[in-house]
N, C-alpha and C positions, 0 to 999 in steps of 0.2 A: 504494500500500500504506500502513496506518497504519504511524504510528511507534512500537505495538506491533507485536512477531512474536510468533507462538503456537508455539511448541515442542513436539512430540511424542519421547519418547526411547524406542530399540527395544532394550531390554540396561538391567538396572539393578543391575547387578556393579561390580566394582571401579573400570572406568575410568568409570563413572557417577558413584558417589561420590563419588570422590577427585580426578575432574576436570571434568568438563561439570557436572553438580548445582550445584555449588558458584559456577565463575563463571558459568553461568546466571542464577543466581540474584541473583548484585551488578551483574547488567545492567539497569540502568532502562528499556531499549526491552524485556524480556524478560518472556512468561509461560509458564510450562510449563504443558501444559494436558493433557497425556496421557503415560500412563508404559505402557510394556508390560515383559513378562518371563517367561519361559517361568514363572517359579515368582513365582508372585501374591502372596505374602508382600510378596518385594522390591518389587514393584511397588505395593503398597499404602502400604511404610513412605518408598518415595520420593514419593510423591504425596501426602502428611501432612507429609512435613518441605520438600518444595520447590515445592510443585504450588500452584496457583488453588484458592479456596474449593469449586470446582466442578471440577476435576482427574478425567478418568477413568483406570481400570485395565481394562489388556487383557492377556491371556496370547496373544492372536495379531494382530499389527501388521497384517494383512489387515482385522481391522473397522474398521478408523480411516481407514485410506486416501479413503474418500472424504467423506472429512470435508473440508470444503469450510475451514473457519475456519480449519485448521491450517495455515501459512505453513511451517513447515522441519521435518523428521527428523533427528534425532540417530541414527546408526548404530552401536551398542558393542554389539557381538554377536561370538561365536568368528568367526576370519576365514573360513571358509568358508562364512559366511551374508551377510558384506560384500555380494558382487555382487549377487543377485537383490532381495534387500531394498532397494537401494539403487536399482536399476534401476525394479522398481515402485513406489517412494515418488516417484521423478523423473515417471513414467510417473501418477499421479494427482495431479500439479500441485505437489509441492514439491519443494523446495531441499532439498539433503542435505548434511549433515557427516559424513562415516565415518570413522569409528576407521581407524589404520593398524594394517597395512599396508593398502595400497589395497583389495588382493586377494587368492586362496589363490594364485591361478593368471594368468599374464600375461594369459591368454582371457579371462578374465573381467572385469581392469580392462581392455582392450580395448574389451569390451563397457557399460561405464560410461560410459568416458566416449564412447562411439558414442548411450550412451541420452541424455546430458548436451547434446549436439550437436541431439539429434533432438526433444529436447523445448522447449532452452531454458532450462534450468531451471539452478542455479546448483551446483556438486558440487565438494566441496574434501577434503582429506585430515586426519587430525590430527597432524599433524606439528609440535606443540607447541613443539620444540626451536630452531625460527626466533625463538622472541618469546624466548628470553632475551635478557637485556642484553650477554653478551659475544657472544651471535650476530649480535645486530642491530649493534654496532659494527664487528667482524668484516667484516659484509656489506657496510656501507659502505664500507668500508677497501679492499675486493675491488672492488665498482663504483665506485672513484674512483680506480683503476688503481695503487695504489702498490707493487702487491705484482706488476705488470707481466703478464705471460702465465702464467697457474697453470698449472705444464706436469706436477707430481708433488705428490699429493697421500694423506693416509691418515685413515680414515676408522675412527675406534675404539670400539669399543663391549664391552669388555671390563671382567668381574667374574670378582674370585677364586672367592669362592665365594656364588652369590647366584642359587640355582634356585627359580623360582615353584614352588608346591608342592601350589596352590589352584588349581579351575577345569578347565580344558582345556588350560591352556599346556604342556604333556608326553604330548599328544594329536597325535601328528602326521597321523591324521585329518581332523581339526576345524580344527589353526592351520594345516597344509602344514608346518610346521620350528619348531625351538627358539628359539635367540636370535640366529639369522640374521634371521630373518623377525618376531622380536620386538623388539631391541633394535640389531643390524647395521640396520634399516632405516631409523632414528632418524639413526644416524652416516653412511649414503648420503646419504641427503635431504641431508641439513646440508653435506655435501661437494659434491655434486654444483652445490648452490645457489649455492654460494660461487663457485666456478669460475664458475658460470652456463655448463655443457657438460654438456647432455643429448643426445650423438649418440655409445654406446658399442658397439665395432665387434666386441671380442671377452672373454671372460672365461675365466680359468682358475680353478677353486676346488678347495680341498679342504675335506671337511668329516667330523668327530669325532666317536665315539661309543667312549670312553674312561673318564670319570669317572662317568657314571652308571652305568654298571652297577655300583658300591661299594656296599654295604650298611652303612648308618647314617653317611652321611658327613657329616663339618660342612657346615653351609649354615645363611646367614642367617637363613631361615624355617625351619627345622626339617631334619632329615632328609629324602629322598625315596625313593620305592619305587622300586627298580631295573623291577620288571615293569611298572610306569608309564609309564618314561620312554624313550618312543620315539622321540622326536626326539634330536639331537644335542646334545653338551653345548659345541661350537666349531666355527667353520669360517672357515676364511681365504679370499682371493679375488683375486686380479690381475686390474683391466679396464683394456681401453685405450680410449681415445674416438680417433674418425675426426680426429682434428690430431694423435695421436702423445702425448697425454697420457697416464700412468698414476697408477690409484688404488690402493692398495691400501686391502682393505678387514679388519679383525678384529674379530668377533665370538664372546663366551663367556658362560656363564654360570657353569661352574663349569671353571677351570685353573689350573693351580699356577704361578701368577707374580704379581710383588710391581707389576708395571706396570700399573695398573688406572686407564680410561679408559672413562666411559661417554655416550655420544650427544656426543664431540668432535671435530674435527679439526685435520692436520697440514699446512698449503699451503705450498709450494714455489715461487714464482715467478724471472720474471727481474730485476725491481728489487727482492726482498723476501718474507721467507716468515712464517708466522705460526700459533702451535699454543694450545691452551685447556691447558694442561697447566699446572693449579695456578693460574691466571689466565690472565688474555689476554697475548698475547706477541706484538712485531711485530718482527721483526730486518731489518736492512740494513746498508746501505752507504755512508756519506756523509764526504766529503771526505778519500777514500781512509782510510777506517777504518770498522769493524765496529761498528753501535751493538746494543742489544735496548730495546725499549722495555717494561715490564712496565704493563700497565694493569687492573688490580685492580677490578673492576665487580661485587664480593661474589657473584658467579654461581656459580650450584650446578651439580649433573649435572639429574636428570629432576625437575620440582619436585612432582608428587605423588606420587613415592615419598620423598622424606627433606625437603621442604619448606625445601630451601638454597635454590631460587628465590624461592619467596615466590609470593604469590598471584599476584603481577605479571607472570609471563610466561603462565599459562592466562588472566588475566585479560584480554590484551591478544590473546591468541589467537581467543580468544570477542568481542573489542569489533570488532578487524577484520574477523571473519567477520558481525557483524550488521550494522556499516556497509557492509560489500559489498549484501548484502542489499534495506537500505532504500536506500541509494541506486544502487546499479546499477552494481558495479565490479567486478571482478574480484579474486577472493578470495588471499590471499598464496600460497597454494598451489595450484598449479592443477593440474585434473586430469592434462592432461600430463606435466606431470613429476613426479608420482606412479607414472604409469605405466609413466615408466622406470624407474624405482628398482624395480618389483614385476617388468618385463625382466631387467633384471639379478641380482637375488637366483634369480626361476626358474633363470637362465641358472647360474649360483653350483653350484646346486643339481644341474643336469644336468651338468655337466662333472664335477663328483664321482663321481655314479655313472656316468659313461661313460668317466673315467678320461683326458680331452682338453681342449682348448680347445673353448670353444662359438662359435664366430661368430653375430650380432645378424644378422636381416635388417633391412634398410630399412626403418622403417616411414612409412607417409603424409605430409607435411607437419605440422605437430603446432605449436599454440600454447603454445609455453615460458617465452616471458619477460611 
């Protein structure tokens, strides 16, 4: 392959903008060569401000497909178009990046990464929250065992009041759920990763439909229409993984609490635990005394929404998926353990409305780490 990739992106909304477009764009192997969008406007003003002097525009990602030149797909589309667009871009010879969550439905990412197996072809998630700096310390800190056997962990993704207001996100048609499946999935990934324990046996959730129905309530972006908002405004989760771990997982977008935590978490080990809450924090035990270590690495929450990360952690998310690429590695996120995380949110989801514990069946042998 050269060491340019030709870029095609399916979705040229918010998380095109604010995030692929842009570190796209300050990748020197990178050229965007195709933009599609249901509504051609976007698609035209994204291909003027990021595209190739020769840049085309489609409103249906089926005519480009067999465009032989185009090396990778960018997937930012509502999440119930994830699978099959992703499935067919794999299925006419590229590599794919899809926006998270993986999937609407566990079948679905299921069936991804069964198309990802079957063709070859390279398929990662956007799970962005891995390339911060206090994640990537974090991570290391976790595979160099200091924090011993992560045996309880919490996974947070909590907003006072901070309801999308724009799009599809209060479609739960379109996305499958609120900010379980929007912003809880952000805080699994990162939890799950850290532990490195993708084998979870059961899960118990409840989930919330409380604050939205308010008429003219504070929120970040504006008011929202209660007859809009079909998804849920919160929902909590208890999973246990097959070694007797537990996660707890919370997710909100809009709750009356001052504890607000978003895409972080809280590990519990047996030499040492460690939580993002206000910076990095690593606590133990050394020579029979209690230390904390506070390590400050200016890390934000999600960096294209309030730009406290800095360009640097999409930018590093985008460098490592193009060098997987060109040279043939394995991308940080893989699809496997994307696909547990989209397991466990479904499972989240049915235990609510069934009113029980879900148990996980077994799935296949699965490449996770």
């Amino acid at each position: 392959m050269s060491k340019i990739i030709r870029v095609a992106l399916i979705g040229c909304g918010g998380i095109a903008n604010g995030k692929h477009m842009p570190a796209l764009s300050r990748n020197k192997n990178v050229e965007m060569v195709a933009f599609c969008d249901v509504i051609e406007e976007r698609a035209e003003k994204a291909a003027k401000q990021y595209g190739t002097p020769d840049a085309k525009v489609y409103t249906d990602y089926k005519e480009f497909l067999n465009d032989q030149t185009i090396d990778v797909v960018h997937v930012l589309t509502p999440n119930e178009s994830h699978s099959y667009i992703s499935i067919a871009a794999m299925e006419a010879g590229k590599h794919v990046m899809c926006e998270k969550p993986m999937a609407k439905t566990a079948a679905e990412g299921r069936a991804m990464v069964e198309a990802a197996r079957r063709t070859g072809k390279k398929l990662t998630i956007g799970y962005n929250n891995r390339f911060r700096s206090d994640s990537q310390y974090l991570k290391k800190v976790c595979d160099a065992g200091t924090l011993g056997e992560i045996y309880y962990a919490r996974a947070h993704a909590i907003r006072r009041r901070a309801v999308p207001t724009w799009g599809v996100f209060l479609d739960e048609e379109k996305q499958g759920g609120g900010p379980l499946i929007d912003i809880g999935t952000h805080a699994l990934d990162l939890t799950l990763w850290m532990m490195n324990n993708y084998k979870p046996v059961s899960v118990t959730g409840s989930v919330f439909h409380k604050l939205g129905k308010k008429e003219n309530a504070a929120n970040a972006w504006g008011p929202w229409d209660p007859a809009k908002f079909t998804v849920e405004d919160s929902a909590m989760g208890f999973i246990k993984m097959e070694n007797g771990a537990t996660i707890v997982l919370e997710a909100s977008w809009a709750l009356n609490t001052l504890d607000i935590d978003e895409a972080k978490c809280s590990l519990s080990g047996t030499e040492g635990g460690a939580d993002m809450k206000g910076g990095l924090r690593i606590n133990g035990e050394e020579n029979s005394r209690l230390y904390v270590k506070e390590i400050d690495l200016k890390a934000g929450g999600v960096a294209f929404y309030d730009g406290a990360g800095g360009a640097t952690d999409i930018d590093l998310e985008c460098s490592t998926w193009v060098d997987a690429i060109l040279n043939d590695k394995d991308p940080v996120v893989l699809p496997e353990q994307a696909l547990v995380v989209t397991e466990v949110l479904e499972a989240l989801y049915e235990s609510a409305r069934a009113g029980k514990t879900v148990y996980l069946q077994a799935q296949p042998e699965k490449k996770l780490v």
